[in-house]
N, C-alpha and C positions, 0 to 999 in steps of 0.2 A: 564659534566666533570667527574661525581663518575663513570658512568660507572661501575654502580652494583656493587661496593666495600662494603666491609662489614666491619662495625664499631662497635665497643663493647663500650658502655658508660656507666662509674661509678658513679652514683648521688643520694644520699639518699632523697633530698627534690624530691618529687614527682611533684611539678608546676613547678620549675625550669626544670627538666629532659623535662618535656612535652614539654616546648617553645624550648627548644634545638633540641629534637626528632624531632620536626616539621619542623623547618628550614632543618633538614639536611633529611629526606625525602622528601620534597619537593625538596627536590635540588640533587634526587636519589640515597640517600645512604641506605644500607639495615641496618638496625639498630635494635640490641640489647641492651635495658638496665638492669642494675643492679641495688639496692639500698643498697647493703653491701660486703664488698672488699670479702666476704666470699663464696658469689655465684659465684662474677664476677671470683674469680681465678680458681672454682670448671667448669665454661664457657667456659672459655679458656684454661683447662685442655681437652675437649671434644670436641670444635669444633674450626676452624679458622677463622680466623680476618685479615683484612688490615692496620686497623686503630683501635687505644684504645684513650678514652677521659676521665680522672680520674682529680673527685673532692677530694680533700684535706682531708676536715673533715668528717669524716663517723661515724657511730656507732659504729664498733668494730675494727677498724687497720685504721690509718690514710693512704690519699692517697700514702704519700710517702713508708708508709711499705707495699703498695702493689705491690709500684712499683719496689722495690728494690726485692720481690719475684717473678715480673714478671720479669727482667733482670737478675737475679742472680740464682733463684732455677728453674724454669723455660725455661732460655734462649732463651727468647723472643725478636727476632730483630726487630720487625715492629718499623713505628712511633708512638709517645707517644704524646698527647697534653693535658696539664693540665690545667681547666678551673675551677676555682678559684676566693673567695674575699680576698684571702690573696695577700696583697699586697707590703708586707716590701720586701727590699731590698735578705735580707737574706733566706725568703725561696724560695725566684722566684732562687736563687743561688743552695740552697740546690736542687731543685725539676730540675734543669740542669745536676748539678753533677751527680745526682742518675739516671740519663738515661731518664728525657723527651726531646724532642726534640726541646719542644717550650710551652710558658708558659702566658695564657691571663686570665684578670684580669675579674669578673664579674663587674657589667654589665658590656657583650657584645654588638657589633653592630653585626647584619646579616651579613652585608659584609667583616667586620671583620677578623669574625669564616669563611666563606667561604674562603675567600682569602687564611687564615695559613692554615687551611686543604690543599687546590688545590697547597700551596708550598711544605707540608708536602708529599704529593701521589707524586707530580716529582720529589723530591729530595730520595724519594724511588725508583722509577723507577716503579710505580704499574702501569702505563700508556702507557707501553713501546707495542705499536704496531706494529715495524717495521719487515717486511717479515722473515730479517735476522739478527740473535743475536750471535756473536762471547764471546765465553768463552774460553779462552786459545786457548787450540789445538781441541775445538771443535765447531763446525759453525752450528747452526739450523737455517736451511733453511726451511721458511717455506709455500714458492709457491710451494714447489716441496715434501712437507709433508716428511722430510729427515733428518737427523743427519748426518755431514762428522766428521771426527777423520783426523788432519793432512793432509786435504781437500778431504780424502777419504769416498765416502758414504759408511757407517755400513750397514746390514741387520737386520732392526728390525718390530718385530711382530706392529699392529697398537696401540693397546694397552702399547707396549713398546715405543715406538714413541710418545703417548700423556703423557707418564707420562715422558720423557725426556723433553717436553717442561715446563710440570708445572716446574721440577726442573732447569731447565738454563736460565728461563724467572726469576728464582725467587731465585738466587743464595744467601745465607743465610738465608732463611724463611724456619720454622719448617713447616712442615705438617702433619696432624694425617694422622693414618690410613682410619679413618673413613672417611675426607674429599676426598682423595683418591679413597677410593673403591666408593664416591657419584658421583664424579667430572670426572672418568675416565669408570668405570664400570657401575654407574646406583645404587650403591647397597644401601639403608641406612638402617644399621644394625648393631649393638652393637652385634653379634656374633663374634667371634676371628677367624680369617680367615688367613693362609698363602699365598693368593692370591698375596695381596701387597708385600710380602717378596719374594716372588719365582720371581717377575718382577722386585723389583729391584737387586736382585743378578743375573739376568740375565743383566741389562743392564749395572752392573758393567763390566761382562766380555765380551759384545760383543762392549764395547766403551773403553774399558779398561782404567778405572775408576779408576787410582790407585796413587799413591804420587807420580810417575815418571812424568804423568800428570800434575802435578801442585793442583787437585782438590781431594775431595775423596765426595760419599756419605753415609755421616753419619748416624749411626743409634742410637734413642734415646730412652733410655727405656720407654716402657711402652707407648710410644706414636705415632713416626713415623720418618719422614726422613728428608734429608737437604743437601742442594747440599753444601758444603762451599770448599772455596778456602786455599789450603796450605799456611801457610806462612815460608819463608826459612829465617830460623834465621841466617843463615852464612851472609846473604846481609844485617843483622839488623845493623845499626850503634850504 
């Protein structure tokens, strides 16, 4: 089901972390954990994630103040799932508000935590294998390895072409650069490279990429890109 999804897990007790870690590898998820909100932000500052798992009380920022700097400083859209023995009313509320997605009580069952996870990845869409993916006025076709623009096929480099699909497969997810230049090019390198820059302002203008489109991609200091969709406040009620 995980299909090599990569999960980032926040949990300062080390035996609990472990029985987690273990269900969810054995059930193929590639897993990283944390044991203080201070690594796990400085993680997800440098590499990406499909999925984040944050416990509550930590050492030094409760889980919510992590989460509120992963959805807010940040701009972190993936799913959130907060595994937790806090169980009153009020912060399974609070820990909604502030942008989890879905919120389970310690002790868990196995089947449980698999089941909300496996809701958590399709109501993301991180599952989405189908040949062909319509975003607005543009159609990635992907029997025919092609991008249309208003069902016209583009001319794009192969390299331009794999990194249209990470961004259209994965319409509001941040991506570093770094994942990028691993994921498309081969490269893993904390060197500073305008490689990534020179192919997406190329595939802005051979897809034309622009607010007239409906879409734009965005660029995010310091870290990297993001297909998101316009929204036209004239049609907001």
């Amino acid at each position: 089901m995980s299909q090599d999804l990569k999960l980032l897990y926040l949990e300062d007790d080390q035996t609990q972390a472990d029985a987690l870690l273990a269900i969810l590898q054995d059930s193929g998820y590639e897993c990283t954990h944390c044991q203080n909100a201070e690594s796990f932000l400085e993680v997800l500052k440098t590499d990406d994630f499909d999925l984040l798992i944050l416990d509550w009380e930590l050492p030094d920022m409760s889980g919510i103040e992590a989460l509120e700097r992963v959805r807010s400083f940040m701009d972190w859209r993936g799913p959130v799932l907060f595994v937790t023995n806090r169980d009153a009313e009020q912060d399974i509320v609070a820990a909604l508000e502030k942008g989890a997605d879905d919120y389970m009580i310690k002790p868990f069952r196995r089947s449980e935590l698999l089941a909300r996870l496996s809701a958590l990845v399709r109501r993301a869409g991180l599952l989405d294998d189908n040949d062909q993916v319509e975003v607005g006025p543009f159609t990635v076709d992907q029997q025919h390895r092609r991008i249309l623009v208003d069902g016209e096929p583009a001319t794009l480099t192969t390299k331009e072409y794999e990194l249209a699909i990470i961004l259209f497969k994965n319409v509001g997810r941040l991506f570093s650069r770094k994942y990028l230049l691993k994921h498309i090019w081969g490269i893993e390198s904390e060197i500073s490279t305008r490689t990534v820059d020179a192919h997406v302002s190329s595939l802005r203008r051979k897809l034309n990429i622009r607010a007239e489109s409906g879409y734009r991609i965005k660029t995010v200091y310091q870290h990297g890109y993001r297909l998101e969709e316009l929204i036209d406040t004239d049609a907001v009620v």
